[in-house]
C-alpha positions in Angstrom: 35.9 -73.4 5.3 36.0 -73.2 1.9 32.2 -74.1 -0.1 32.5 -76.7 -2.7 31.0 -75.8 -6.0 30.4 -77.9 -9.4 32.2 -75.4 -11.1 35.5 -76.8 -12.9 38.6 -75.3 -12.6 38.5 -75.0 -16.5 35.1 -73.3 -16.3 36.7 -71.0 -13.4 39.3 -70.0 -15.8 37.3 -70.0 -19.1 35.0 -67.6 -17.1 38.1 -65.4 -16.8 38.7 -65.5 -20.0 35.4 -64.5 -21.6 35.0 -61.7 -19.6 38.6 -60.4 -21.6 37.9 -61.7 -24.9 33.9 -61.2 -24.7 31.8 -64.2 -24.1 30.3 -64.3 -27.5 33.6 -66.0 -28.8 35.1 -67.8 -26.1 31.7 -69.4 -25.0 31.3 -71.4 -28.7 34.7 -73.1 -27.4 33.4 -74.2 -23.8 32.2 -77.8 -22.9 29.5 -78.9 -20.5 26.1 -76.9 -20.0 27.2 -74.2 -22.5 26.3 -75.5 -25.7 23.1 -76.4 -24.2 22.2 -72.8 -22.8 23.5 -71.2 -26.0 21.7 -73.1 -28.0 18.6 -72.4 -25.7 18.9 -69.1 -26.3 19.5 -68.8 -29.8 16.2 -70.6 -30.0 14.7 -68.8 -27.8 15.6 -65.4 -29.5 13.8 -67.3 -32.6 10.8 -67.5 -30.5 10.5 -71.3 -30.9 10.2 -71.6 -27.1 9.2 -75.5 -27.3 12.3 -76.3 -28.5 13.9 -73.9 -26.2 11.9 -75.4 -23.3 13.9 -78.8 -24.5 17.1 -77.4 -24.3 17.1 -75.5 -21.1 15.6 -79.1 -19.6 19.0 -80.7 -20.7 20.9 -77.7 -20.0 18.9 -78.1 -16.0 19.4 -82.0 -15.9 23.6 -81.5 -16.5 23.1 -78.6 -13.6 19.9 -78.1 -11.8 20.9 -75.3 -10.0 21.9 -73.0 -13.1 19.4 -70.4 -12.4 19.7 -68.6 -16.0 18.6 -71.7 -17.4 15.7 -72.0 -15.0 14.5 -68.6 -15.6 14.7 -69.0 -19.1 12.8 -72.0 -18.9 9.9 -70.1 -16.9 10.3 -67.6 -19.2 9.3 -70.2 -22.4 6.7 -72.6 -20.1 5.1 -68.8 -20.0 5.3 -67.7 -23.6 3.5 -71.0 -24.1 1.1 -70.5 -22.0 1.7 -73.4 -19.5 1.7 -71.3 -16.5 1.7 -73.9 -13.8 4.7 -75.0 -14.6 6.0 -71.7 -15.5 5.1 -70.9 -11.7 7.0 -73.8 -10.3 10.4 -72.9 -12.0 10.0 -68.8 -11.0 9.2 -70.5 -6.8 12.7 -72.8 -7.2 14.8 -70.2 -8.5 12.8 -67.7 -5.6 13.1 -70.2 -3.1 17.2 -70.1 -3.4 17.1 -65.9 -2.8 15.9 -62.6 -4.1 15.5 -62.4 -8.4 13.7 -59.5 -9.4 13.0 -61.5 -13.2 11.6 -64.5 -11.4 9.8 -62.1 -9.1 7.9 -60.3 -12.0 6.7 -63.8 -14.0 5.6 -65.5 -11.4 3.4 -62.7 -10.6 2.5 -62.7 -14.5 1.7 -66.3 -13.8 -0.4 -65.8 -11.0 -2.4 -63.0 -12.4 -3.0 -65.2 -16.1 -4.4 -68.3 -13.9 -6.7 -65.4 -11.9 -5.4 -65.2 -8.9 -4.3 -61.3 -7.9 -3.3 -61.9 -4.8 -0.3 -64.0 -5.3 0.4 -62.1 -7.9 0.7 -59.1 -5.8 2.6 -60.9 -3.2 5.1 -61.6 -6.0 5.1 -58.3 -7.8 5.5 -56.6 -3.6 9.1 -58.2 -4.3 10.2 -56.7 -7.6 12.8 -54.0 -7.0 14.7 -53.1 -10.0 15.7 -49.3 -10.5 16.9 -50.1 -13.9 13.2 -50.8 -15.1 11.2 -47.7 -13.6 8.4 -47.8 -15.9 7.7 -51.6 -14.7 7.7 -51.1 -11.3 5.3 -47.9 -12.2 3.0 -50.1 -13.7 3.3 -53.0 -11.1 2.5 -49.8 -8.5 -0.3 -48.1 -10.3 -2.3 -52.4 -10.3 -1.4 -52.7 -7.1 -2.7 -49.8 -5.7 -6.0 -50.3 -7.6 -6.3 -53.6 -6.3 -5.8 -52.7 -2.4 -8.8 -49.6 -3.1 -10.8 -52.9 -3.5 -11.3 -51.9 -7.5 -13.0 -55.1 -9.3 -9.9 -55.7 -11.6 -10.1 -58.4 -14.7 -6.7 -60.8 -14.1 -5.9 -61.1 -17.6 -6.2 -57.1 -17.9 -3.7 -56.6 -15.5 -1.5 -59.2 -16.7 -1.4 -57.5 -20.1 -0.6 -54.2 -18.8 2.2 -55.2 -17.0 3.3 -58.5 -19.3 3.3 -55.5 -22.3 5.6 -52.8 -20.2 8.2 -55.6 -19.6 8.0 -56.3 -22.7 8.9 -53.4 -24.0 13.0 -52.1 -24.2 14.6 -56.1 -25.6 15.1 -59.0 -23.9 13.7 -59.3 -21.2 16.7 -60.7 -19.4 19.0 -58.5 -19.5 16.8 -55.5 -18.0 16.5 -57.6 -14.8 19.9 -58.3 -13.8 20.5 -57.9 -10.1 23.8 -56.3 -9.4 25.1 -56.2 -13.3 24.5 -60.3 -13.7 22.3 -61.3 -15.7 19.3 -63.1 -15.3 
C-alpha cells in the first residue's frame, strides 16, 4: 500500500528538476514552504538567528514535519542561547529516527544547561565519518567523563561546540547518506 505524503505532485517534479538545473535557481521559482526556508537560511547565514528563528517557525507551521527546518530552528534557539527550547526541537526531529546534527546539539544543549550525562547519551549517538575530528573530540570528553574526571559543562561544550564549528556550515557536514541536514 502505497504511504500518503504532503508532498505535491508539482513539488515531486520541481524536486526533479532542481536536482538538473541546481537548486539554487529553480528553488527561487517554487511556492509553499520554500520561500520560507530560503529565506530562513539566508538569514541565518547573516547570523540574525531571531529573525531566522521567525521564519523557520512559519516555515514549521505550513509543515511541521520538515526536519531541515526543525534543525535549523534548534540550531538558532541555540546560537541564542535558549537551550531548552533548542533541546525540544533536536528530541522531535530524534524522536522520528537517527540525525547525527540533531544528535550532536542536543548534546551541546545538555552540556550548556550542566547536565553531562544527557549530553553523553546524546553525543553516544553521533556517527558521522565525514566529521572525524568531531567524533575525536566527542570521544576524547567522553572518555574523561566515564574515568570519573571532575569536568566543567561549559568547558566541554566549548571544545566540542568550537570543533563543529570549524570547516562551514554546520549543516552540510552532517548529512546522513548525502542529504542534508
Amino acid at each position: 500500500m502505497a504511504r500518503k505524503t504532503d508532498m505535491s505532485r508539482r513539488d515531486l517534479l520541481l524536486g526533479m528538476v532542481n536536482r538538473f538545473k541546481g537548486t539554487e535557481e529553480s528553488a527561487k521559482t517554487v511556492s509553499g514552504i520554500q520561500p520560507d526556508q530560503l529565506n530562513g537560511d539566508r538569514l541565518l547565514d547573516e547570523g540574525n538567528y531571531e529573525q531566522a528563528i521567525s521564519a523557520y517557525r512559519t516555515c514549521l507551521q505550513k509543515a511541521p514535519e520538515h526536519r531541515e527546518a526543525r534543525a535549523k530552528l534548534g540550531y538558532c534557539l541555540y546560537r541564542q542561547e535558549r537551550y531548552v527550547q533548542a533541546a525540544c526541537e533536536f528530541k522531535r526531529i530524534l524522536a522520528k529516527g537517527s540525525h547525527n546534527f540533531s544528535s550532536l546539539y542536543l548534546g551541546l544543549c545538555h552540556a550548556r544547561k550542566g547536565d553531562l550525562d544527557k549530553a553523553a547519551a546524546a553525543w553516544g549517538k553521533y556517527f558521522n565519518p565525514g566529521r572525524p575530528e568531531i567524533m575525536r573530540e566527542i570521544n576524547v570528553q567522553l572518555a574523561l567523563l566515564e574515568t570519573g574526571e571532575n569536568l566543567d559543562p561549559a568547558e566541554v561544550a566549548e571544545a566540542i561546540d568550537s570543533v563543529a564549528a570549524t570547516g562551514g556550515t554546520p549543516f552540510q557536514e552532517h548529512s546522513e547518506k548525502g542529504k542534508s541536514v
